[in-house]
N, C-alpha and C positions, 0 to 999 in steps of 0.2 A: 715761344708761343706768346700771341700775342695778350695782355691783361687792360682791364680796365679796372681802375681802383677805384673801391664805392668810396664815400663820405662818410666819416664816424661823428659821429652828434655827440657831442660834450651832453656828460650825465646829469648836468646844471638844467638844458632845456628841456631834455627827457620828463627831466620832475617838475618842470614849470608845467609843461603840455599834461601834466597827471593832474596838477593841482586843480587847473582851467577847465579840465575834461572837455577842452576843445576836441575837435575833430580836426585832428593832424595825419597825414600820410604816415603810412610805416615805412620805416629804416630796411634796406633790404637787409636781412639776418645774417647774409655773407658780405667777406669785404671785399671778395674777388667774383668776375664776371668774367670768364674766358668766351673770347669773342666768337670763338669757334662755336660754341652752344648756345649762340644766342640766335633764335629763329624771327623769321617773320612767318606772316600766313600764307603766303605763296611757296615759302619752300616746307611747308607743312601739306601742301595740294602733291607736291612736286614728289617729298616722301613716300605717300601714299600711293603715287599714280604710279610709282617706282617699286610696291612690295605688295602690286594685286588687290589695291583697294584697303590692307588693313599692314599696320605698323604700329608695335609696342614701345616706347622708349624706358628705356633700362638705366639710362644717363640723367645729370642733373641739364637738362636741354630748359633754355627761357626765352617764355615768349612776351612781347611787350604788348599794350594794344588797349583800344579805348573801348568800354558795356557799351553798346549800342541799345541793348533791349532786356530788363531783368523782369523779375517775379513776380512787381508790385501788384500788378492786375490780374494777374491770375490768369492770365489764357496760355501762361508756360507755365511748367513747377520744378523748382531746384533744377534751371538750368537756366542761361544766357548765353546772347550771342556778345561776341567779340570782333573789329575790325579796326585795322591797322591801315598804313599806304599801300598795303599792297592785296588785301580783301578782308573778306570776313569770313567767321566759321562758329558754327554753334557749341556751345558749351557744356555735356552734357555724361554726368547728373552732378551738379553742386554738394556739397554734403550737407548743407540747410536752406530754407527760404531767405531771401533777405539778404543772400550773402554778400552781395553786387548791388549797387545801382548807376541808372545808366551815366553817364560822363563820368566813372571812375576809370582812372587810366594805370592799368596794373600791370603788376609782371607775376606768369605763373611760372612755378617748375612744374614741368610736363611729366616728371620721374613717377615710372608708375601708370600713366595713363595710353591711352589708345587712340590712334586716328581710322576713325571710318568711315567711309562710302555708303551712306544711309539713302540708297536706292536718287543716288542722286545730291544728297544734301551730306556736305562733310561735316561730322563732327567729332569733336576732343572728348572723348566720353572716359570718366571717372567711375564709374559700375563698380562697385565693392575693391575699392581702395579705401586705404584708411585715410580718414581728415590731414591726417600730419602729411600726407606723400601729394595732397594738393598744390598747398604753399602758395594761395591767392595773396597777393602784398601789393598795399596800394599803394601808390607812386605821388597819386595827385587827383584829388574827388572835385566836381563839378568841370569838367571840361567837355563837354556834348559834342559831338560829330555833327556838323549839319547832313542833315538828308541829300546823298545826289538827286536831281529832279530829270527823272525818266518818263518815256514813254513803255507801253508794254510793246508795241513794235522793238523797240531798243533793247528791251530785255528776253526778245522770243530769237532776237537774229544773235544775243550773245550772252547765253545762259550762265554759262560755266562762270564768265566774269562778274555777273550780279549775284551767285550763289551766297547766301547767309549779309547781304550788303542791305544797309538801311537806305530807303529813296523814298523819294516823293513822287505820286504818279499823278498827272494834273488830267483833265478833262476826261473823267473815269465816270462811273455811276452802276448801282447794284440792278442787276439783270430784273427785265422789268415783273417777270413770272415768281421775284426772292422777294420784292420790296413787299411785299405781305408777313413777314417774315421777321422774325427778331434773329440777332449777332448768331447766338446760338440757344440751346434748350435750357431753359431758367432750371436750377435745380436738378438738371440731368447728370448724366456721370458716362459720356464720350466727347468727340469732337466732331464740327457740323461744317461743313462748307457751304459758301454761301459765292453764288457766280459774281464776278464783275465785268465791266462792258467797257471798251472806252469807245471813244468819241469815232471813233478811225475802223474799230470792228473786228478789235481783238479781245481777246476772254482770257481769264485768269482768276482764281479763286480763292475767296477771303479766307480762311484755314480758323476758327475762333472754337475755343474748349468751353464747354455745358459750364467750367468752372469759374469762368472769368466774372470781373464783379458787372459785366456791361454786357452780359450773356442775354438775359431777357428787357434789352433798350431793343426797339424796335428798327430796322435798316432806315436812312435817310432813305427817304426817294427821288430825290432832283441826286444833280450830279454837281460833280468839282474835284477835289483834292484826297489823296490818302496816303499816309505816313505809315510804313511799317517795313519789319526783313523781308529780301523776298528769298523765296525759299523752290523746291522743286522737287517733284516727286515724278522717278521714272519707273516704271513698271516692265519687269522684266518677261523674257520671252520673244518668241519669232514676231507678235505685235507689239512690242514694247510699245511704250507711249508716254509723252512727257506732261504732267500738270506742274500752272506755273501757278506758285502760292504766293500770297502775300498775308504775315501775321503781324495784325493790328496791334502796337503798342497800349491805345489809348483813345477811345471815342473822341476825347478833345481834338484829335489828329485827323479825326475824318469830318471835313467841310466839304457834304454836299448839297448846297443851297440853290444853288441855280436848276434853271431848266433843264428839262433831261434833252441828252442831244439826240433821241431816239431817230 
């Protein structure tokens, strides 16, 4: 079988990096990595689409992959997404806030957790496991994904591809009947959607939680640019139907200053 041997860090630099209380990557805590169990997020789609939408792993299975999107702001809680070369997938439930931020490029053990088909959106769900059977270990902090820069044409003709992936969607703007409207409800306790429009005459909707600290910032009303996962909600039954979401990282990320392309 095949191995990959990890790196042992002389206990000399271990206690330099204590003294500094730098901010160093953790050492993964095994020295062995059988290549066999080591996943990307495609064969994690592939899994699931293979065991009817839900699959437990029982095994110590690692996955590699860079936070695209953490907790900082509050419009998710004790969850994150994740995305690698081969997609991304939501992270979901962390066992504290904070745990993640984004450009940390980690490897988890899966041992323990669940892949599910959340009406459309796949995620890695941790739901009453214990902290120890996580084993979030960071590899290497500050290395950010750029955003692919899509259309929502591009994301309607091929969903499944863009599912939990961070992009950029350019010549957008919030529907002109929402721009009266803030992110979502200051102080409330659900989550509000809020329409967007692009230039071309497709729709899609901003997904923002009562929680987030940018909840009661009022919508831009010209149009431009916006940074966030996009995500997808299908509703089942003989009318099923797909909503295509996208969830805001961070108002800095929404630049829409120009004219509305109405």
């Amino acid at each position: 079988m095949k191995k990959i041997i990890s790196i042992i860090v002389p206990m000399f630099f271990a206690a330099v990096a204590l003294v500094c209380s730098c901010e160093k990557p953790d050492v993964p805590a095994i020295t062995e990595l059988d290549k066999d169990h080591i996943l990307t997020v495609a064969d994690i789609y592939k899994m699931c689409d293979d065991s009817s939408d839900y699959y437990q792993f029982t095994d110590d299975y690692m996955l590699f992959g860079t936070i695209t999107m953490d907790d900082s702001h509050d419009n998710i809680y004790k969850e994150a997404y994740l995305q690698d070369s081969t997609g991304g997938i939501n992270i979901y439930k962390l066992s504290k806030a904070g745990m993640v931020k984004v450009g940390d490029r980690v490897r988890m053990n899966l041992k323990g957790s669940h892949i599910v088909n959340y009406n459309g959106k796949m995620e890695l769900t941790f739901v009453d496991v214990e902290d120890v059977t996580l084993q979030v270990v960071l590899q290497e902090p500050n290395v950010p994904i750029t955003p692919e820069e899509v259309t929502m044409a591009q994301i309607i003709e091929n969903p499944a591809y863009y599912d939990c992936r961070l992009v950029k969607l350019s010549n957008v703007q919030f529907a002109a009947s929402d721009t009266s409207l803030t992110y979502a409800t200051e102080h409330g306790t659900s989550t509000q959607n809020r329409n967007m429009t692009s230039c071309d005459g497709n729709t899609l909707v901003a997904r923002n939680s009562d929680y987030a600290d940018f909840a009661g910032q009022p919508l831009p009303k010209g149009s431009g640019s916006v940074v966030g996962i996009m995500t997808r909600y299908i509703t089942t039954g003989q009318n099923g139907t797909t909503t295509y979401q996208i969830i805001i990282r961070s108002t800095d990320e929404v630049n829409m200053e120009n004219e509305r392309c109405d």
